[in-house]
Residue, then its C-alpha position, 0 to 999 in steps of 0.5 A: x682098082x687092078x686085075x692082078x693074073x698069078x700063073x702057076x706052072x710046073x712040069x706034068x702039070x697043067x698050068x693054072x691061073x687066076x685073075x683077081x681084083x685088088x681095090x684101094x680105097x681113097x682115104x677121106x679127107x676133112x676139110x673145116x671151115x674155121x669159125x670167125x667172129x667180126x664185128x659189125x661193118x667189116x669190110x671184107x672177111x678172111x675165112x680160113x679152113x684145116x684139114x685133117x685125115x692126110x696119110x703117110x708123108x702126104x699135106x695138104x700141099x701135096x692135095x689139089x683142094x680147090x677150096x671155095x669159101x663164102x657167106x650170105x653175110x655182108x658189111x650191112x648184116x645185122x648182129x647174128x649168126x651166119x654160115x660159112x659154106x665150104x667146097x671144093x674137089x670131091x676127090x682129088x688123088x688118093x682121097x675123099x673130100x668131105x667139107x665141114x661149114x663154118x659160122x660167122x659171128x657178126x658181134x656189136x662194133x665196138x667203135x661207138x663213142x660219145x663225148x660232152x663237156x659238163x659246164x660250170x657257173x656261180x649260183x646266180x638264180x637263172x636255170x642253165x644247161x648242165x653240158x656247155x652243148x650237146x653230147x657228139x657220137x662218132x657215129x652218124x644217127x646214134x641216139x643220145x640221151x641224158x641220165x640225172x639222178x636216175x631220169x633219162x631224157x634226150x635234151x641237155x639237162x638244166x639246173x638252177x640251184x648250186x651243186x655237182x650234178x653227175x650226169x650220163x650221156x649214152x649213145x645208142x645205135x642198131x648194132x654199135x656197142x652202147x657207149x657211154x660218158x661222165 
């Protein structure tokens, strides 16, 4: 705001002046926090934000921000979705500050693997194990299980009569993408 006093004078006349107020309006500001997607047990996030609405030859460089991202979400969140709050000065020079929250995404981890050898053996009358031992996820906990012909079970199939058996093993864990081995 400024008081801007114009005077006029002249000679036989009386001087005249006239006070008056200019207001310069901060510009606004928007600053976005960015969207992310990571995948479930990431460590640490790096949030990231844009800002838009800068005038004449200013950046975002020539603006103290002060921007303080966070979430409620941590390496033990479930698959969903989170906020990602955003603040920072409300003004800061010739603008004002309006901020913009984000979304976290926590998807599946994809690290889940699982892996089983089949076994071999001459027709011989006896039932044995079609898997020369159990299936092994990298994962500790994940459940495994075992597809033969359409039925699932959670044991090692067996088989008794000669044949090529194509089975399925699957592991399965809370918030792991599904993996699977032939």
């Amino acid at each position: 705001e400024y008081e801007i006093t114009v005077r006029a004078e002249k000679a036989n006349y009386v001087p005249a002046e006239k006070t008056v107020t200019a207001v310069i309006k901060p510009a606004v500001l928007t600053v976005t926090a960015d969207n992310k997607t990571y995948e479930y047990g990431t460590e640490q996030y790096d949030f990231t934000y844009r800002s838009e609405g800068y005038k004449g030859a200013d950046t975002s460089k020539d603006v103290e921000l002060a921007v303080v991202m966070s979430t409620t979400a941590t390496k033990d969140s479930p698959e969903d979705t989170y906020p990602i709050s955003i603040s920072g000065n409300k003004t800061t020079g010739n603008y004002t500050v309006t901020y913009v929250p984000g979304t976290l995404t926590i998807d599946k981890n994809s690290s889940l693997t699982v892996e089983a050898k089949g076994s071999g053996w001459t027709y011989d009358g006896m039932e044995h194990d079609l898997l020369s031992g159990p299936a092994a996820a990298n994962v500790e906990g994940a459940k495994i299980s075992y597809t033969l012909d359409g039925t699932t079970v959670s044991e090692v199939p067996k088989a008794l009569n000669a044949g090529t058996y194509v089975i399925t093993v699957t592991a399965e864990k809370p918030n792991y993408a599904t993996a699977t081995a032939k």
